[in-house]
N, C-alpha and C positions, 0 to 999 in steps of 0.2 A: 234688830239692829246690831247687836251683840254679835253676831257670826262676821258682819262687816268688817269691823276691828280686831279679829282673831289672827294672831301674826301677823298683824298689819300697825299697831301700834301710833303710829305717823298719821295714819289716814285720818283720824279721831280730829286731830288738830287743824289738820288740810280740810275739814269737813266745816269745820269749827271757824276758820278763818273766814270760808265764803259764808259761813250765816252771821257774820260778824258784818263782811262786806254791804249784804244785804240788810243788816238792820235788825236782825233776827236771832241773832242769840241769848240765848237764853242764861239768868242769871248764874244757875248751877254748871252748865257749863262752862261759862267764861270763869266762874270761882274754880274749877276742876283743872281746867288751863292754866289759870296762875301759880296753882302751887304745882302743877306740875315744871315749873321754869326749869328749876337748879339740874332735875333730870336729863331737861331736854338740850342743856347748855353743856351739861357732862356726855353726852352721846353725842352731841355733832362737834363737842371741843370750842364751845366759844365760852366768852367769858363776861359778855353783856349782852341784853338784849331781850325787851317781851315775847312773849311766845310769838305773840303777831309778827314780830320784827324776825324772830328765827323761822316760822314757819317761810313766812318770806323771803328769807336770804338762803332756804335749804331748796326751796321751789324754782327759785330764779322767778318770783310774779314782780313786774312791772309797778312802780308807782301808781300806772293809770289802771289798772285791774280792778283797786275797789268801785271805781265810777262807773267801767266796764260793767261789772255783774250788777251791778244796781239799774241800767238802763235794761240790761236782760230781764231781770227780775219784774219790774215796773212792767216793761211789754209783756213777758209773756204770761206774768200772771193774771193780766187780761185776759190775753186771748183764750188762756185755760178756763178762767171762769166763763165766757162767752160760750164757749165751746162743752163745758162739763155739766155748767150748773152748779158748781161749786167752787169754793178759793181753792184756789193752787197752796198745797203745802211746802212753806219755807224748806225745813229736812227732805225733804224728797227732792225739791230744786237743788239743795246743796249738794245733795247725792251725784244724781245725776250730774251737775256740769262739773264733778269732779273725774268724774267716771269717764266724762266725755273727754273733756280735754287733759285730763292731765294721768291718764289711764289706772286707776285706780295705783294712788300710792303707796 
């Protein structure tokens, strides 16, 4: 997962936000998030704001997005279990529909 984030810096956050959406992040990462604010607040020039809230207002995502990928999430990790025989992995979900939609950031 490491090569993911090389020069990519953003995308860690962006990745971080949909497994936040979905319900799914994990504590070390959301802790890694937090103290990353002041950086993230000095690189895009704001001066308040959670990462959630910056990641969101650098993305342009919609208030209705976290419900959006939750109803995604919900269906399709059915039908991936239906279909695999196994649970659908959250990290790999947040991968992909970052990948999909918003072209790797």
């Amino acid at each position: 997962m490491s090569d993911r984030y090389e020069d990519k810096p953003f995308l860690r956050f962006v990745d971080a936000w949909v497994l936040k959406a979905n319900g799914h992040l994990d504590p070390a990462t959301e802790n890694y998030c937090k103290a990353m604010v002041p950086q993230l607040r000095q690189s895009f020039g704001v001066t308040g704001g959670s990462w959630e809230e910056i990641v969101a207002q650098q993305m342009k995502f919609g208030p209705e997005l976290p419900a959006q990928i939750q109803r995604i999430w919900a269906d399709g990790q059915q039908r991936f279990a239906a279909g695999n025989g196994e649970a659908a992995d959250p990290w790999q979900f947040a991968m992909i529909f970052v990948d999909r939609n918003f072209g790797r950031s």
